[in-house]
C-alpha positions as a printed Julia matrix, in Angstrom:
501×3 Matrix{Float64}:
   0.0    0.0     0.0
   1.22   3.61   -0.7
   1.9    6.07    1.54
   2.32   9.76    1.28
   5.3   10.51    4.52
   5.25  14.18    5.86
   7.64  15.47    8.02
   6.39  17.68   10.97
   9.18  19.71   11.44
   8.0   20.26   15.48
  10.38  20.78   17.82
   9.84  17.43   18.71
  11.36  16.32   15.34
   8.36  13.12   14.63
   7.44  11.77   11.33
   3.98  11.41   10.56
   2.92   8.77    8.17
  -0.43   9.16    6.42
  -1.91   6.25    4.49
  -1.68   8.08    0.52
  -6.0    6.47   -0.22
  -7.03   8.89    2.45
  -6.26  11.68    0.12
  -9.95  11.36   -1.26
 -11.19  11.7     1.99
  -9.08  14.88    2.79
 -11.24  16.3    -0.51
 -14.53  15.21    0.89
 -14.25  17.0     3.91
 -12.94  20.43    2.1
 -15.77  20.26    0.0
 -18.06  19.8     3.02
 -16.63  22.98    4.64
 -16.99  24.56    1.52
 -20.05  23.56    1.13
 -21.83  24.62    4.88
 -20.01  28.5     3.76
 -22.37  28.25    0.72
 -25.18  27.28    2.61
 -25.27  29.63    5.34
 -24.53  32.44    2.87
 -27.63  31.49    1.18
 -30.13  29.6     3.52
 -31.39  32.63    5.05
 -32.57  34.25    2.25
 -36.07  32.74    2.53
 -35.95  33.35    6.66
 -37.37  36.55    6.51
 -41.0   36.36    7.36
 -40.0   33.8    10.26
 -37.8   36.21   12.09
 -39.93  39.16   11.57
 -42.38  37.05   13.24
 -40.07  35.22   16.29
 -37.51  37.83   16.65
 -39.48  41.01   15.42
 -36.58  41.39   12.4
 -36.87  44.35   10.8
 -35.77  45.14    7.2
 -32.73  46.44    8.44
 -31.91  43.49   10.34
 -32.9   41.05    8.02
 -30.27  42.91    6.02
 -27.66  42.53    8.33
 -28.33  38.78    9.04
 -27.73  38.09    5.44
 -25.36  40.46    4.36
 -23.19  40.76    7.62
 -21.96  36.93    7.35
 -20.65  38.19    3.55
 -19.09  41.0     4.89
 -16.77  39.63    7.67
 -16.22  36.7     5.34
 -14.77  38.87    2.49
 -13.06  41.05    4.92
 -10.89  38.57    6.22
 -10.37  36.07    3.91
  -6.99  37.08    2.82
  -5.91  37.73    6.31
  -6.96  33.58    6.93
  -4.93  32.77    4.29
  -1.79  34.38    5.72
  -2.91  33.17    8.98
  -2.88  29.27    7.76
   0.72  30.32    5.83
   2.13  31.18    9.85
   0.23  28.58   11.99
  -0.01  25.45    9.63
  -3.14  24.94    7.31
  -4.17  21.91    9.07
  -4.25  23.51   12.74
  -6.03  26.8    11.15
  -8.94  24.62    9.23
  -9.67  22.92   12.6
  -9.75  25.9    14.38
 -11.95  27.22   11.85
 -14.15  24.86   11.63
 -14.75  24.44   15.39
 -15.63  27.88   15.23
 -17.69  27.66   12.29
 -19.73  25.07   13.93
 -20.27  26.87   17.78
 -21.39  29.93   16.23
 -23.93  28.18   13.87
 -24.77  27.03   17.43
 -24.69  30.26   18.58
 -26.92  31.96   16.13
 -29.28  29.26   16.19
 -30.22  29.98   19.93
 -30.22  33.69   19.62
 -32.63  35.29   21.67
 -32.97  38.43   19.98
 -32.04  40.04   16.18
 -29.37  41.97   17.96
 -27.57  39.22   18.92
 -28.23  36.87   16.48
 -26.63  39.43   13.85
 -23.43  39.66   16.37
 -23.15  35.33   15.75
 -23.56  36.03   11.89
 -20.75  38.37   11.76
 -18.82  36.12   14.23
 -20.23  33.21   11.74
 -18.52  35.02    8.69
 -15.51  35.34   10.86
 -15.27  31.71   11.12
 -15.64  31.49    7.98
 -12.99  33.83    6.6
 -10.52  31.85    8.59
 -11.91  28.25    7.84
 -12.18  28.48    3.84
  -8.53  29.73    2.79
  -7.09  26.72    4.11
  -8.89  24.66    1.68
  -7.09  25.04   -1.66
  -3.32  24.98    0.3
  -4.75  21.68    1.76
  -5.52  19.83   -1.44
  -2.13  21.17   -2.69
  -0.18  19.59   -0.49
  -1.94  15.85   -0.7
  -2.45  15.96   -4.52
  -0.16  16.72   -7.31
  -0.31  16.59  -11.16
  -3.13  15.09  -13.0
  -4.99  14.06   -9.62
  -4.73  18.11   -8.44
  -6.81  18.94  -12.08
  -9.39  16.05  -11.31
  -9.72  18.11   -7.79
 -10.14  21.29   -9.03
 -12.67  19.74  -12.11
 -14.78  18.23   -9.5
 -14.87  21.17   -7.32
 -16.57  23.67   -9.33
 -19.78  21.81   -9.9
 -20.02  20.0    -6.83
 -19.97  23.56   -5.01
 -21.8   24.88   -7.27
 -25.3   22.94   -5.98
 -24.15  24.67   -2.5
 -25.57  28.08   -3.76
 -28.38  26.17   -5.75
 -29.73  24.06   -2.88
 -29.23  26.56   -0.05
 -32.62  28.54   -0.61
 -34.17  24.85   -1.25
 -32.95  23.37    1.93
 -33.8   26.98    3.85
 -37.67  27.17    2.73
 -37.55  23.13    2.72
 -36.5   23.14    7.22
 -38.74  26.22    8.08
 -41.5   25.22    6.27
 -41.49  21.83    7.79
 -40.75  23.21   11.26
 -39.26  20.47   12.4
 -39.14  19.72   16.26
 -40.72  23.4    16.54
 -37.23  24.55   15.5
 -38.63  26.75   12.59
 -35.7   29.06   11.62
 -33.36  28.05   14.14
 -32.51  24.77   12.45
 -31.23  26.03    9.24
 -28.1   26.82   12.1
 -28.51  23.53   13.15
 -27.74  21.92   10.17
 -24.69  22.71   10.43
 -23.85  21.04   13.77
 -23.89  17.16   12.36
 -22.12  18.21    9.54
 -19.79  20.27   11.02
 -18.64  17.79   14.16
 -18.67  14.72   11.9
 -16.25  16.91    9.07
 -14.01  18.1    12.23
 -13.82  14.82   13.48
 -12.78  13.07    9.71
 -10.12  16.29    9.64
  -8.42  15.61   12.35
  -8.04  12.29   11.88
  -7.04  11.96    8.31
  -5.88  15.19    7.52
  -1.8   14.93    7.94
  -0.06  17.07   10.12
   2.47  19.96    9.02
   3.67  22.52   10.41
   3.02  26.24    9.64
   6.25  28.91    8.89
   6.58  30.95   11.9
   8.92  33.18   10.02
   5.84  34.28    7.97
   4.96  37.84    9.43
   1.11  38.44    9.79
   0.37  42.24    8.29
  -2.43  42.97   11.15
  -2.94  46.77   10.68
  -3.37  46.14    6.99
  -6.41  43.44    7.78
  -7.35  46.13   10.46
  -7.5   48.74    7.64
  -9.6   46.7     5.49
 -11.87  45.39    7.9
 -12.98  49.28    9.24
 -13.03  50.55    5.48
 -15.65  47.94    4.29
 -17.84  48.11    7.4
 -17.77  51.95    6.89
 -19.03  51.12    3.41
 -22.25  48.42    4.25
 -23.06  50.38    7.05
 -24.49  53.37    5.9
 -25.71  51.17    2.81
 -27.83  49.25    5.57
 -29.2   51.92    7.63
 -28.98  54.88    5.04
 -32.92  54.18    4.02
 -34.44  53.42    7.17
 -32.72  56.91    8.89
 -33.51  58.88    5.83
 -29.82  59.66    4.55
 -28.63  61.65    6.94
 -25.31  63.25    6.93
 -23.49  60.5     8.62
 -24.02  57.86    6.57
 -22.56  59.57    3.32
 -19.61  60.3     5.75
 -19.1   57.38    6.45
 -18.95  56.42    2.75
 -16.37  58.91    1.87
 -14.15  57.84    4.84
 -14.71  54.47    3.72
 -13.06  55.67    0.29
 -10.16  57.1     2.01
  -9.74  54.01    3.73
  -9.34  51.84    1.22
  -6.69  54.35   -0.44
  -4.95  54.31    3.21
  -4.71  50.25    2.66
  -3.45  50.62   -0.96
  -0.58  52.87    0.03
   0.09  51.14    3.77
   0.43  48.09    1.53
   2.92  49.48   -0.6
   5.13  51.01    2.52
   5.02  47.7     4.3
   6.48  45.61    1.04
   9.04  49.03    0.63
  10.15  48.52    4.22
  10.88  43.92    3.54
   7.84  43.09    5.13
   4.92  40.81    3.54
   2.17  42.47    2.72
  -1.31  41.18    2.93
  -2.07  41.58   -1.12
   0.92  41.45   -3.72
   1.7   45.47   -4.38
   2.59  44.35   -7.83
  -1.39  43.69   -8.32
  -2.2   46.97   -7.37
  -0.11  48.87  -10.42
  -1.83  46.5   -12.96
  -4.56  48.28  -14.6
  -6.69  45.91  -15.88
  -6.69  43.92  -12.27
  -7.72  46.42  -10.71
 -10.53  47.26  -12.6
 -11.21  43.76  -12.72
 -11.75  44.4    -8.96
 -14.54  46.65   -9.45
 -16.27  44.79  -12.19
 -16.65  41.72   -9.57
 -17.71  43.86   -7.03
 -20.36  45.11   -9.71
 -21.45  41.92  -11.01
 -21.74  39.96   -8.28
 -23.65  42.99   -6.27
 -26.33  42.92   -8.69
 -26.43  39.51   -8.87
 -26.68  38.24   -5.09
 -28.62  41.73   -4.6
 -31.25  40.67   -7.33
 -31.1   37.06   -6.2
 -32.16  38.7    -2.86
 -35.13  40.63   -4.25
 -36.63  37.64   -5.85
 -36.94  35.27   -2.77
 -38.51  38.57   -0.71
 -40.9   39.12   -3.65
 -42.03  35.68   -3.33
 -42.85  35.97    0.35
 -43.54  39.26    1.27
 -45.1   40.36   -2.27
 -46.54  37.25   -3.31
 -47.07  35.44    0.19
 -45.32  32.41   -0.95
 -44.46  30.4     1.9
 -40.61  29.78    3.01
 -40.62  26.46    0.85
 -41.99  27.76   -2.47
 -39.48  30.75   -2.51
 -37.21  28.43   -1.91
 -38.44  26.37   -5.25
 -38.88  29.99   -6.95
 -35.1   30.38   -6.96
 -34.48  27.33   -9.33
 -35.37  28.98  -12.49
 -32.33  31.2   -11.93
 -30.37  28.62  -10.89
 -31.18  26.67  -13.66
 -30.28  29.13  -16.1
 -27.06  29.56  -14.73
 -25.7   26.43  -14.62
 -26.82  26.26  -18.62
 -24.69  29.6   -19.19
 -21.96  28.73  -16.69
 -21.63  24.83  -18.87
 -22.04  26.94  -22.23
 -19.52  29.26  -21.52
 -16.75  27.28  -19.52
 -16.97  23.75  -21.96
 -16.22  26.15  -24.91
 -17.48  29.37  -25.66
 -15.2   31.3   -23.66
 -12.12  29.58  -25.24
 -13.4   30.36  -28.79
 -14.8   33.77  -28.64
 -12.18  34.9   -25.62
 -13.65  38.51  -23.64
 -16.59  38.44  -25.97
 -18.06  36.03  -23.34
 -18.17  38.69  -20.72
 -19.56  41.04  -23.32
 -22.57  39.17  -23.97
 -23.42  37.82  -20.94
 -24.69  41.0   -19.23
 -26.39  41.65  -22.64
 -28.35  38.38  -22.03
 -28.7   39.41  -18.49
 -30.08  43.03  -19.6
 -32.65  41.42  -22.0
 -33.91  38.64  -19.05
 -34.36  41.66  -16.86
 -36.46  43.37  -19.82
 -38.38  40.33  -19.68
 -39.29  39.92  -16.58
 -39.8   43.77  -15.94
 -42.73  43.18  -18.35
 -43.48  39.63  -16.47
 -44.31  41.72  -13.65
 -46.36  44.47  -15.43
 -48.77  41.88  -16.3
 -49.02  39.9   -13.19
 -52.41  38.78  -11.67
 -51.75  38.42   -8.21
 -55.01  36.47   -7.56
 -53.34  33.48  -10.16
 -49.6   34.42   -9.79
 -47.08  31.49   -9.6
 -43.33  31.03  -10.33
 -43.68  29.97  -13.81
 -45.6   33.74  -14.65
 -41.58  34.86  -14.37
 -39.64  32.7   -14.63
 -38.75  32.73  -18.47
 -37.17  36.52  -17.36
 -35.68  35.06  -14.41
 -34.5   32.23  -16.43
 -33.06  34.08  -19.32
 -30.98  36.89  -16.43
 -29.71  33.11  -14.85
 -28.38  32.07  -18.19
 -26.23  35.69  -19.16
 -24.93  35.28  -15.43
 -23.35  32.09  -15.74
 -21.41  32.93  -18.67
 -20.16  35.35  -16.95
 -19.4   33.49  -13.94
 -17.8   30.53  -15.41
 -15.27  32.92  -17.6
 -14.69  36.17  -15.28
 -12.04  35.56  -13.08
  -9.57  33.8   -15.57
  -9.84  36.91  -17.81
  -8.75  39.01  -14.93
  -5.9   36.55  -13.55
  -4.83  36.75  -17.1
  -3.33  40.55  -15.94
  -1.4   38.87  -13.31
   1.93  37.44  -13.29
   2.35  33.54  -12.62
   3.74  34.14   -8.94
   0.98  36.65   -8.06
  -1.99  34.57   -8.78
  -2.27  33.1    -5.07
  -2.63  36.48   -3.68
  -4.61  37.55   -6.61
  -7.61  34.83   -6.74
  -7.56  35.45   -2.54
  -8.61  38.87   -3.59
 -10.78  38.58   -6.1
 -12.75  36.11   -3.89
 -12.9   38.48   -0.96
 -14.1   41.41   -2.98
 -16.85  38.71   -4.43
 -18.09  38.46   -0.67
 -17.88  41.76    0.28
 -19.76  42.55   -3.28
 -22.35  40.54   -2.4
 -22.57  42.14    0.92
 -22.85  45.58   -0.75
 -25.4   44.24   -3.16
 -27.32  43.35   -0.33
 -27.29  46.75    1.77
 -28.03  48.68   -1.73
 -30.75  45.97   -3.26
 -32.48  45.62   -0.02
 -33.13  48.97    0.88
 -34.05  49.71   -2.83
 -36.57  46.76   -2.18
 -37.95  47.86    0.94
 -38.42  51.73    0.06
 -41.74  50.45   -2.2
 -42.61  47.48   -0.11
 -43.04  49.85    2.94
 -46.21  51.38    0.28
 -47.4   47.94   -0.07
 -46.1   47.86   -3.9
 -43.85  45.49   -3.87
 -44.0   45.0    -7.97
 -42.41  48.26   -7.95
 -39.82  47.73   -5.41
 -38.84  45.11   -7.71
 -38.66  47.46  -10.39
 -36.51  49.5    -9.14
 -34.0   46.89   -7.99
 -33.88  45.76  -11.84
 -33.13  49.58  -12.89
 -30.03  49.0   -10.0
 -28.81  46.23  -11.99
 -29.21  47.5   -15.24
 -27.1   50.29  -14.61
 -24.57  47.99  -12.59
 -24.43  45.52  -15.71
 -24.06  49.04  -18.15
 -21.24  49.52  -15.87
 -19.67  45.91  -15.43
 -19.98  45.78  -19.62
 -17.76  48.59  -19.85
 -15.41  47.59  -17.46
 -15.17  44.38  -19.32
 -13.06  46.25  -22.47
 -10.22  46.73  -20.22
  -9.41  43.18  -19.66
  -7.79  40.69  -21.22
  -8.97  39.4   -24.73
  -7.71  35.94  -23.52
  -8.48  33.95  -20.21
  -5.91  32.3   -18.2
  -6.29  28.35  -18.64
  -8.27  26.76  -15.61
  -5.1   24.75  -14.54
  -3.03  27.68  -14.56
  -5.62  29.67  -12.16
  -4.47  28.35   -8.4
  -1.61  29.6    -7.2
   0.53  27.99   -4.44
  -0.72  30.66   -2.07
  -2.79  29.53    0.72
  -6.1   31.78   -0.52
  -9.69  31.02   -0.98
 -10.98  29.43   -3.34
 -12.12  30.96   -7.25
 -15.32  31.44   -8.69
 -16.92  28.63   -9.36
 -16.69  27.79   -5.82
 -18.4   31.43   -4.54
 -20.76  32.77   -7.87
 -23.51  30.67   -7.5
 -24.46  31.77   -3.96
């Protein structure tokens, strides 16, 4: 039988041997983890009527309960990769996932939506910590034609993570199991998560961390402060009225991230490491890449968003049906995501990202005149769902091509830091998209014309798209082949593992 020998260079100088067939275990259990992130970033969406009604949620709140897990997530990400670079990926996934798993304990015993939005951003802290240590982990137990297999078998596999999360959400509240309602989409997560802790550390092998790796703290700090400065106001900006404080709070938001670009570039300057790669920050066409996924996947989680509390609030569906009413859109994007990533996007190269927001901006066109003609005495899912459908299908081209076009701008030893990145500003995009979508949403509903609120959230993402399309003529003509997209970085995982969320 083979075996795969690492040495655990501890000051106690022992050998661990790890039987080599377990390697296909060590996958399982990353895609599990990987997996539970996806679910709790999408399992709440259909929650709202239940914890307006046990918690007395407001819109606000309900905002911060699904958006706040995003934001911590994507604020720290690249800080938990460093993290698992010092203290040894192994010891930093346990950690994380122990963590994971007490505060889905956590939130699902809140007593209040106070605290229950302190254990989601606590949650998304776990998180951000937990999911970087993934892609180092596979690295090190697989090599060559195996690692491609791994990273082939990711992508779709995660992918149902983001489809089924709305499913399994309406699917457990619904059926109010135990008298658990709401509380056990948390608890979900605590079978899962022990038996995955306890399969990690027992198979996953043991090796040590580089102590010698510096942590950059007030950079993580920095980022951390500037993108709460920036969902904050976002959040609370339409219940308060837009008052002064909340477009200060943007602006200082914008300085902040400035602050970060140049405190990165003085801490590389002075021999220390950096959270990001400076080198990504002079290259043009990443860093617009930066904004387009902020862009697209704001609109896209934002919209997402809109749908399910259209469903319930508008149409009184219950938590189960919205959950169901989010599978034309995921249908459609798994055909554009397979269109686009078997071939299209290799023969047609940035064209891809061209016309997928064009197919998006016509599905939105279509279901903005779904919704004109609506009956609400006879309404069902299928009434939109050729719109929905249609915006699902421009989306996953998109999502199946983006970030290899913008990796494509970086250089072959940058592209560990620079796919942590691009997933972190996909999570804190999302987060934004729900602030901004949300409190478009809940402007009309407020009037009882919720067909209008979801009007307005599709003039949002048209002019997001407008803007994402024109971003898209700055990048790359040519993507960056899928086995040359992970880097030997410890970062989080790429797109396919995050978009369909």
């Amino acid at each position: 039988m083979e075996v795969l020998t690492v040495r655990d260079p501890s000051p106690t100088g022992e050998e661990t041997t790890e039987p080599h067939r377990w390697r296909w275990l060590i996958l399982a259990v990353m895609i599990i983890a990987e997996i539970m992130d996806l679910l709790d970033a999408s399992i709440v969406n259909v929650a709202g009527p239940a914890l307006e009604e046990s918690l007395g949620a407001s819109s606000v709140g309900l905002q911060w309960v699904i958006g706040g897990y995003a934001l911590t997530m994507g604020a720290g990400l690249v800080l938990g990769g460093r993290l698992g670079d010092r203290y040894g990926r192994r010891t930093m996934f346990l950690l994380g996932l122990t963590a994971f798993t007490a505060t889905s304990l956590l939130c699902a015993v809140a007593p209040n939506i106070e605290s229950l939005i302190a254990f989601r951003l606590l949650q998304g802290t776990a998180a951000a910590m937990l999911l970087p240590q993934g892609l180092g982990l596979l690295r090190e137990n697989f090599s060559g034609p195996e690692l491609t297999k791994v990273f082939a078998i990711f992508g779709p596999v995660l992918g149902l993570g983001g489809i089924i999360g709305p499913v399994l959400g309406g699917f457990l509240i619904e059926g109010d199991f135990f008298g658990l309602g709401w509380r056990s989409v948390f608890l979900v997560n605590l079978p899962i998560g022990i038996a995955a802790l306890i399969v990690a550390a027992a198979f996953v092998p043991k090796k040590a961390g580089d102590r010698t790796v510096r942590v950059d703290m007030a950079g993580a700090a920095l980022i951390a402060v500037s993108c709460a400065l920036l969902v904050l106001p976002l959040n609370q900006g339409q219940e308060d009225g837009w008052p002064l404080w909340t477009w200060l709070c943007m602006a200082a938001s914008a300085v902040g991230f400035a602050l970060f670009a140049v405190q990165q570039r003085r801490t590389a300057a002075a021999d220390r490491e950096p959270l990001i790669t400076p080198g990504l920050l002079r290259k043009p066409a990443f860093t617009v890449g930066l904004g387009g996924i902020a862009l697209f996947f704001g609109g896209l989680i934002g919209t997402q968003l809109v749908l399910t509390l259209f469903l319930q609030i508008g149409q009184h569906f219950t938590a189960g049906d919205a959950g169901l009413g989010n599978l034309p859109l995921a249908v459609g994007t798994a055909i554009g995501g397979a269109v686009s990533g078997a071939f299209l996007a290799d023969k047609i190269g940035r064209k891809v990202l061209q016309i997928g927001p064009l197919i998006q901006l016509a599905g939105a066109a279509l279901l903005w005149f779904e919704l004109d003609g609506l009956d609400a005495a006879s309404f069902s899912i299928w009434d939109i769902a050729p719109g929905i459908t249609v915006a699902g299908i421009g989306a996953g081209m998109v999502i199946a091509a983006l970030f290899s076009f913008i990796l494509a701008a970086v250089d072959d030893d940058e592209i560990g830091s620079a796919s942590g990145v691009l997933s972190a500003v996909q999570a804190v995009g999302g987060s934004i998209g729900v602030a901004l979508f949300g409190s478009v949403f809940f402007a009309q509903a407020k009037t009882g014309d919720f067909t209008s609120g979801f009007h307005r959230a599709l003039i949002v993402q048209a002019c997001l798209l407008v803007a994402f399309l024109a971003i898209t003529f700055l990048l790359p003509k040519q993507g960056r082949p899928e086995d040359e997209q992970h880097g030997t970085d410890t970062q989080a995982p790429t797109d396919a593992q995050h978009a369909a969320v």
